[in-house]
C-alpha positions as CSV (number, residue, x, y, z in Angstrom):
1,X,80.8,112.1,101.8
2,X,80.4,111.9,105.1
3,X,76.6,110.7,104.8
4,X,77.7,107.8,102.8
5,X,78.7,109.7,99.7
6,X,75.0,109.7,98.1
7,X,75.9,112.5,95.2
8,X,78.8,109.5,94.3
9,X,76.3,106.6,94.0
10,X,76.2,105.9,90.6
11,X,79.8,105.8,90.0
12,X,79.6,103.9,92.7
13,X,77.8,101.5,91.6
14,X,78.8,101.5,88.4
15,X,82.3,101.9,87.8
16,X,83.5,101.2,91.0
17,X,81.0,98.2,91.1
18,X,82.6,96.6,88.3
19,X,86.3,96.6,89.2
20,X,85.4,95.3,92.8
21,X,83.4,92.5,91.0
22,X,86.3,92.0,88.6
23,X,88.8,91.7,90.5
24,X,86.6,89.8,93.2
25,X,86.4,87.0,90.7
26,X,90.3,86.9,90.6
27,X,90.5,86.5,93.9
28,X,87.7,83.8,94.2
29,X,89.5,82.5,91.7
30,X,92.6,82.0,93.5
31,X,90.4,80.7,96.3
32,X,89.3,78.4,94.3
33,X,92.6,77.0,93.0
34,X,94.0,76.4,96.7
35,X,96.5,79.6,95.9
36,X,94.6,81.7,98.8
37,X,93.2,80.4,102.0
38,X,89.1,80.4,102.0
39,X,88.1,84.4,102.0
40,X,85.2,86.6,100.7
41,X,86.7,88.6,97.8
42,X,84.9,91.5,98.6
43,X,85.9,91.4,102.4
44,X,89.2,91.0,101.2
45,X,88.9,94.2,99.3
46,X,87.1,96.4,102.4
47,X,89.9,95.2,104.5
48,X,92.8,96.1,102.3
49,X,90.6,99.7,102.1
50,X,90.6,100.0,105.3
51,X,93.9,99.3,106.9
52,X,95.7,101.6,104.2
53,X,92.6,104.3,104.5
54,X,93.5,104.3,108.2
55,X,96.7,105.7,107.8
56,X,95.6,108.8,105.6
57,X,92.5,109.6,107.3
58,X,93.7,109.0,111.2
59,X,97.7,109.9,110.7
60,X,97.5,112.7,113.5
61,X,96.0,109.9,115.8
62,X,98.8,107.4,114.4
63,X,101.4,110.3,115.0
64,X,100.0,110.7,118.9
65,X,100.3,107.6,119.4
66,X,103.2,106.2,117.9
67,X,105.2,109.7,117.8
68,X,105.9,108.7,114.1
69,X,104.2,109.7,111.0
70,X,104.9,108.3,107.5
71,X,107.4,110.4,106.5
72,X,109.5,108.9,108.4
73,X,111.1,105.8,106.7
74,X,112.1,103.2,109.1
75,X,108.2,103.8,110.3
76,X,107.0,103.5,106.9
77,X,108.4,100.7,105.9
78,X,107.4,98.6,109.4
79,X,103.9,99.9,108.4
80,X,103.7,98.3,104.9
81,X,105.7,95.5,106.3
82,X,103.8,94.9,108.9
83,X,100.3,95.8,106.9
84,X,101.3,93.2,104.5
85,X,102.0,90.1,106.6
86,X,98.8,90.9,108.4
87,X,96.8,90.5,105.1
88,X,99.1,88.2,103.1
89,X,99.2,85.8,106.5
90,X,95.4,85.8,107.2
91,X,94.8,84.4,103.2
92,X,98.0,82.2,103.1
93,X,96.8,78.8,102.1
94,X,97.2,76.0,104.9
């Protein structure tokens, strides 16, 4: 895994492949149509991976830092609140 996951490659790029391509051509789609500001689906995707990734994969970090894990609601809630307009504001249309 930690080498790039090379014993996962083929459902990779195969199962995994075709969801990120099908729902990539939503979201081009939407691009398309005006409903979402101009944005590489698939960036899109890595992005949303990565800022939610972050929190399960670095939560002692987050913890040290912020004294707050997830468990705690008020802090959970600001996370995906704040997560959200991040994303949601970066591919509003203007």
């Amino acid at each position: 895994m930690l080498q790039g996951a090379p014993v996962l490659n083929a459902e990779l790029s195969g199962a995994l492949k075709a969801l990120v391509e099908e729902k990539s051509a939503i979201i081009a789609g939407w691009v398309a149509s005006g409903k979402l500001a101009p944005v590489d689906p698939h960036h899109l995707i890595f992005m949303i991976w990565a800022s939610t990734q972050h929190y399960a994969d670095f939560a002692l970090q987050v913890e040290a830092v912020t004294g707050k894990t997830l468990q705690d609601e008020a802090f959970f809630n600001s996370t995906v609140e704040n997560v959200q307009r991040m994303i949601i504001e970066g591919i509003r249309p203007r």
